[in-house]
GUDOKOL-294769 format. One record per residue (C-alpha): residue in three letters; x, y, z. Coordinates in pm, whole numbers, padded with zeros to 5 digits, always signed. Each point is the difference from the previous one (the first is absolute). Layout:
<recs>
ALAXYZ...
</recs>
This chain:
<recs>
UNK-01160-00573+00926UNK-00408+00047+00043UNK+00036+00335+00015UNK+00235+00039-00299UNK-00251-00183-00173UNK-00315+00228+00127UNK+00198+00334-00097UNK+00062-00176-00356UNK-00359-00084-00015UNK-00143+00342+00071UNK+00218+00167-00218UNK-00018-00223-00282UNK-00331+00118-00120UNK+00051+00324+00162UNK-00079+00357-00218UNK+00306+00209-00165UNK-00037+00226+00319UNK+00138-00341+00239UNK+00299-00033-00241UNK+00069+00325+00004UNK-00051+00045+00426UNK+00275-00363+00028UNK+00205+00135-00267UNK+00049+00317+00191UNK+00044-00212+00306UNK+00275-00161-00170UNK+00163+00324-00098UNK-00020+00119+00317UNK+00133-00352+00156UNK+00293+00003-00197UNK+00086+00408+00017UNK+00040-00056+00375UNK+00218-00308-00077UNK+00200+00168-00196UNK+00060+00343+00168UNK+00101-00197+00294UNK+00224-00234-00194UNK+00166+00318-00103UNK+00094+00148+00322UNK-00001-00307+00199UNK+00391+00056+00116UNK-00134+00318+00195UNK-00256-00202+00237UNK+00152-00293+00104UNK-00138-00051+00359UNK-00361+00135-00161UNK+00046-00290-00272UNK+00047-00278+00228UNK-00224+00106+00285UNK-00329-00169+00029UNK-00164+00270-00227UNK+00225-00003-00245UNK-00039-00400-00065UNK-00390+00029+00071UNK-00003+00280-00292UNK+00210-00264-00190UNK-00230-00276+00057UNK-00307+00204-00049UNK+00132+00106-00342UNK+00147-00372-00097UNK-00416-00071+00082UNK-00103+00204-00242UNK+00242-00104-00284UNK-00103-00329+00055UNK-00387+00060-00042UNK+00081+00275-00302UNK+00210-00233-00221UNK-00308-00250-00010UNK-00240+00205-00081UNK+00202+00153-00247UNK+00119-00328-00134UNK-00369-00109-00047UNK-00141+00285-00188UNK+00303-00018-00227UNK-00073-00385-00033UNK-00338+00112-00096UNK+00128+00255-00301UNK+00230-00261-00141UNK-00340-00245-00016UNK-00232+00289-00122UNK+00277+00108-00300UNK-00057-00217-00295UNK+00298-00044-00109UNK+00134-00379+00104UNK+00357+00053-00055UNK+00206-00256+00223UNK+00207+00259+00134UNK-00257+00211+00191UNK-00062-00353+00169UNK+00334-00017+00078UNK+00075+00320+00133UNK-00289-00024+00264UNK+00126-00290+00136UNK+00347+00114-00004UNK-00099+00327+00169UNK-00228-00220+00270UNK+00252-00222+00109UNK+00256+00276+00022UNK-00265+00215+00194UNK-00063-00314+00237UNK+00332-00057+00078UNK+00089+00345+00099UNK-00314+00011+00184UNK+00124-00340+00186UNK+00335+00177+00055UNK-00147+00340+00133UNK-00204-00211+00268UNK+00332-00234+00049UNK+00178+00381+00103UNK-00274+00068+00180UNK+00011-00327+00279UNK+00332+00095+00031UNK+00020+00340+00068UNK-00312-00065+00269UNK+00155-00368+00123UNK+00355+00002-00063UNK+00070+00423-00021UNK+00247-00056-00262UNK-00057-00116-00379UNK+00255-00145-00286UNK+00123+00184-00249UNK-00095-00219-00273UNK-00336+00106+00008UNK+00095+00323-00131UNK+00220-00134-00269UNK-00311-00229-00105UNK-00230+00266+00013UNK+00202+00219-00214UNK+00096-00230-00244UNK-00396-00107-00049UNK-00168+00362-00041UNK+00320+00085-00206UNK+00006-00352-00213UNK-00346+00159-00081UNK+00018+00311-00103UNK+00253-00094-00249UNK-00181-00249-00173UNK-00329+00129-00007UNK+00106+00305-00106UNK+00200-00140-00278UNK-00309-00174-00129UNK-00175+00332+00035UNK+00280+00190-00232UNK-00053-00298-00238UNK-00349+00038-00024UNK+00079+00395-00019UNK+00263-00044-00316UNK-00234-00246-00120UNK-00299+00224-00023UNK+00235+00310-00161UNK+00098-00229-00247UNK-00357-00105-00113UNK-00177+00316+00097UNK-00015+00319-00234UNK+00388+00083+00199UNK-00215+00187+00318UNK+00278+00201+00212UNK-00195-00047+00283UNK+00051-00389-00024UNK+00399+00035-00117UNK+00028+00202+00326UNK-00113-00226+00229UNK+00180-00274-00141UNK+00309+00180+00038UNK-00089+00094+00386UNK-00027-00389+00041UNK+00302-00090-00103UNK+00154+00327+00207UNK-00214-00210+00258UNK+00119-00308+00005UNK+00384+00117-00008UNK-00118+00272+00344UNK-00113-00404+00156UNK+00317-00182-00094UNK+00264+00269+00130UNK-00247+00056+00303UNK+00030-00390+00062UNK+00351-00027-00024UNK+00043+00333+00230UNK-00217-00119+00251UNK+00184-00351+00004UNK+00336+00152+00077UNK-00150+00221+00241UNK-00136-00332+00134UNK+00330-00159+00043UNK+00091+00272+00226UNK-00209-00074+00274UNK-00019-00217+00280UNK-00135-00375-00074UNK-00250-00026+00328UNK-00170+00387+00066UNK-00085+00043+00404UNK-00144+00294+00148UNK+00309+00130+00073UNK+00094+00036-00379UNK-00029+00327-00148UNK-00129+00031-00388UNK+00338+00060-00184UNK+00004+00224-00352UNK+00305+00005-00123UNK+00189+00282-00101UNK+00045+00138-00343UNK+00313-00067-00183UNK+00080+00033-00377UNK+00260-00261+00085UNK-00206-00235+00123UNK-00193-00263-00222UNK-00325+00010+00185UNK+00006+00410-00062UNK+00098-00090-00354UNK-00295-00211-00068UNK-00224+00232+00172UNK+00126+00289-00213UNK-00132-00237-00357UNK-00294-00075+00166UNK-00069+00396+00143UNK+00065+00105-00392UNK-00240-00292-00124UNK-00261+00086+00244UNK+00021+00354-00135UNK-00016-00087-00355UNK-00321-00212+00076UNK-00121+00281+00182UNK+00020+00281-00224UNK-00145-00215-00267UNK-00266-00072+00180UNK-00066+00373+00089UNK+00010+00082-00388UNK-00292-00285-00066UNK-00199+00109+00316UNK+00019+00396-00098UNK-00095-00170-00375UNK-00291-00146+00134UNK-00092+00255+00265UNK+00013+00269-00268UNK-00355+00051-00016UNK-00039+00163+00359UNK+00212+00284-00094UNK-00304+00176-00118UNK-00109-00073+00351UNK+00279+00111+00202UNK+00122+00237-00191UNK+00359+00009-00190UNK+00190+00089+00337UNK-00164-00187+00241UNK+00027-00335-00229UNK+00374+00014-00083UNK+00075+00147+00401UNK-00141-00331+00080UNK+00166-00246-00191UNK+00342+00181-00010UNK-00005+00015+00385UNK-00060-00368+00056UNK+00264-00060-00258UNK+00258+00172+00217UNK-00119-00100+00324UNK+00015-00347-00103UNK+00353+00042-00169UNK+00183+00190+00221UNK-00029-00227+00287UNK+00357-00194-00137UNK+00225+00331-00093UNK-00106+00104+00421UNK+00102-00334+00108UNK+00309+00039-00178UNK+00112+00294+00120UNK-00099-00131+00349UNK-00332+00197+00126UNK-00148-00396+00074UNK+00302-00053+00258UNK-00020+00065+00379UNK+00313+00129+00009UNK-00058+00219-00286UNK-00275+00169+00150UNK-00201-00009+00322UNK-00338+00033-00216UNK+00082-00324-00195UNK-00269-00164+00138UNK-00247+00257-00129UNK+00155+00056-00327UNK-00026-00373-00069UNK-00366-00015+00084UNK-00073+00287-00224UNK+00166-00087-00319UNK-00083-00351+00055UNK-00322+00069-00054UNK+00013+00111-00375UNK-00048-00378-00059UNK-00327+00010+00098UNK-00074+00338-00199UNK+00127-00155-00280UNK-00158-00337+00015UNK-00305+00224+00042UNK+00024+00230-00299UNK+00122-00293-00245UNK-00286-00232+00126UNK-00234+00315-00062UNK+00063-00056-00379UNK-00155-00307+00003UNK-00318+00112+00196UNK-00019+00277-00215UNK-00053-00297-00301UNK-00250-00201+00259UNK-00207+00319+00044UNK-00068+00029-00394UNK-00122-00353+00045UNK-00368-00179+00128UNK+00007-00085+00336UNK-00092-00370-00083UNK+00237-00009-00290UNK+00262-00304+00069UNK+00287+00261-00171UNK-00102+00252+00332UNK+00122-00259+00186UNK+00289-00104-00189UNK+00157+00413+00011UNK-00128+00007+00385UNK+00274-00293+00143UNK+00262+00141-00255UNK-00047+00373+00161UNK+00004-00171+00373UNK+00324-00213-00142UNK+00194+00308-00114UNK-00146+00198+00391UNK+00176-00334+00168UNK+00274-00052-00223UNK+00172+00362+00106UNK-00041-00057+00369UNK+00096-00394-00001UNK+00281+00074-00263UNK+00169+00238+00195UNK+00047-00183+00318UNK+00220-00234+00172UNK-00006-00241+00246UNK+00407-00024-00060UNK+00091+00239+00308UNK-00112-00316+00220UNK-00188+00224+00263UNK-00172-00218+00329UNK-00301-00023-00105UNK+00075-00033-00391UNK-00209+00315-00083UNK+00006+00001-00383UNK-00055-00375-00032UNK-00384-00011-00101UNK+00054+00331-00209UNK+00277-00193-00223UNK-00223-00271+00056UNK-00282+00175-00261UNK+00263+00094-00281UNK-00091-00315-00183UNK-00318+00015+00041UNK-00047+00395-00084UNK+00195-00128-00331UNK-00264-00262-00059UNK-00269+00234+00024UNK+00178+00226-00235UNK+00048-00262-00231UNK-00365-00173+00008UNK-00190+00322-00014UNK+00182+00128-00331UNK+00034-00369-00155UNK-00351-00068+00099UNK-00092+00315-00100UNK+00139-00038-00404UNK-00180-00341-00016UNK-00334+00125+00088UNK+00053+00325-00291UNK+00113-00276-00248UNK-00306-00253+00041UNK-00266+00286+00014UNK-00088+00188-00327UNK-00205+00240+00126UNK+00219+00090+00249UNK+00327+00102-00237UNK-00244+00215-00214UNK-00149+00175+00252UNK+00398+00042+00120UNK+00110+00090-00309UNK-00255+00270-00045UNK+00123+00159+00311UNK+00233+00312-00015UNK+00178-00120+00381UNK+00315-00049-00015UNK-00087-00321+00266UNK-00229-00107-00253UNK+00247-00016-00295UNK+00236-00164+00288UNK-00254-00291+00062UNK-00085-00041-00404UNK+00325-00019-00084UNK+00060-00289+00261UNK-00332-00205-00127UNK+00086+00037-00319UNK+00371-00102+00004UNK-00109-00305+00213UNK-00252-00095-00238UNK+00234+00022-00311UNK+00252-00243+00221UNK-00265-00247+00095UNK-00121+00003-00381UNK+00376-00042-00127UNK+00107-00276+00285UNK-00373-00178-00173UNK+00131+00001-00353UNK+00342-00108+00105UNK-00142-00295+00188UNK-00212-00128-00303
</recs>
């Protein structure tokens, strides 16, 4: 725990370059997780040899020492915003405990995988049902802060559009919940080496392939929408880019991301369908992280307008790293109950990539709304990420002005 502490320590007064080097750790942490997650009923025997569970370790390590630090520095953002509504309070503890207790239950695999070479089931339920719990509420709170805003603002599409993509959101995180649960139910209660990770097949007939389908065509929806405000806010590199190069971009990492489903489907991700399955999956998988990438590039295209000691730089820098670990964490599963549980940490940071989402927007419409200046020297901007963030501070100042009067 001393050394937790000292990495916490050095990074906590570190530069913007030592976020940016342990975020990409993180990214990188959790894109292994993943990818192996994903093909894990291939390697067996590599999974469960003494590699595979020192890789798993090694990563489990590093989640551990990552959620802290992140934990503290968004601790530090909720003290530094000025706004002292009871709720942010409550959320950070809320998201601490939950962050603890799957950090407890990733070490609790862990001594069993090494001592025991088995692990329980229920840890998987748990896990899911804590990074899921989550992402539906604080995403709901985010939409209601979103329709909230619209409603007060001067009606800014940008801000109707991402309210809509939360609530696409939060529907994607309850059907994926109640898919991975009856995936859940169809494996074995104690996991041993000799297991082998178990996706099941897709079947219209089935209820889990039901529930999948609503939560495929919500995670779309949210998708898409998301797309239109990050092309909306991106706009101003087209004269950069160029037309063609611009639009090749963004329409190619809309199709690599949503085709991945429609293949499934029709069986390319099966190894009986085809002896490349393996491959396939690795490659299309991977459209989570160029998507997480190009959506959280939105946001760091608003931080770059922005001085580097400016508390609202901050506040647009941990929502762009939530939306980059969002896409990878939200598209894996630890529900295929591999030995080791390779997907476990990556679920593990869907909470917390929503928290960071939510704190660096919320955070970032308090600190417009209490600073004068600020808003005109936004307002006098011709950015469309400018107009985004006035229209934010200004709806949330109109709110906190109304919820005064109807106090008195």
């Amino acid at each position: 725990m001393g050394r937790i502490n000292l990495a916490i320590a050095y990074l906590k007064f570190g530069t913007d370059k030592r976020l940016f080097t342990l975020m990409l750790i993180i990214i990188i942490t959790i894109t292994i997780d993943s990818q192996i997650g994903y093909i894990a009923d291939f390697i067996p025997k590599q999974l469960s040899s003494i590699t595979g569970i020192a890789i798993f370790v090694t990563i489990a390590a590093i989640y551990i020492i990552t959620q802290c630090f992140i934990l503290d520095y968004t601790k530090r953002i909720n003290i530094e915003t000025k706004d002292r509504a009871s709720h942010l309070h409550t959320l950070q503890m809320a998201v601490s405990v939950s962050q603890y207790t799957l950090m407890a239950i990733i070490i609790l695999v862990s001594f069993q995988i090494v001592v025991m070479h088995e692990y329980n089931i229920i840890t998987l339920y748990v896990t899911h049902a804590i990074s899921y719990g989550l992402w539906i509420v604080i995403l709901s709170l985010l939409a209601k802060a979103f329709f909230s805003w619209y409603r007060h603002s001067n009606k800014d599409i940008m801000v109707l559009i991402l309210a809509l993509s939360m609530i696409a959101y939060v529907i994607n995180g309850i059907a994926s919940l109640g898919s991975y649960s009856d995936m859940l139910t169809q494996q074995k209660q104690i996991v041993t080496p000799a297991d082998v990770a178990n996706f099941p097949e897709f079947s219209i007939e089935s209820t889990g392939s039901q529930i999948n389908i609503v939560s495929q065509i919500a995670s779309s929806v949210a998708y898409v929408l998301t797309w239109i405000g990050t092309a909306k806010m991106l706009h101003q590199y087209i004269k950069k880019l160029g037309k063609i190069k611009f639009w090749f971009v963004m329409g190619v990492t809309m199709i690599y991301y949503l085709i991945s489903f429609p293949l499934f489907v029709l069986g390319y991700f099966t190894p009986s369908g085809d002896a490349n399955a393996m491959t396939n999956i690795l490659i299309v998988s991977m459209g989570s992280l160029l998507s997480g990438i190009i959506f959280g590039a939105a946001f760091f295209s608003v931080a770059r307008t922005l001085r580097k000691d400016s508390s609202l730089r901050k506040h647009m820098i941990i929502a762009a790293f939530g939306f980059v670990l969002f896409y990878i964490a939200g598209s894996t599963s630890v529900a295929q109950a591999a030995f080791p549980p390779y997907g476990i940490v990556s679920v593990s940071f869907i909470g917390l990539s929503c928290y960071m989402i939510y704190m660096g927007l919320y955070s970032a419409a308090v600190t417009v709304s209490q600073d004068t200046s600020l808003r005109v020297s936004i307002r006098n901007s011709v950015s469309e990420q400018s107009k985004f963030l006035h229209s934010m501070g200004t709806a949330h100042e109109k709110r906190h002005f109304r919820n005064l009067i109807m106090q008195t």
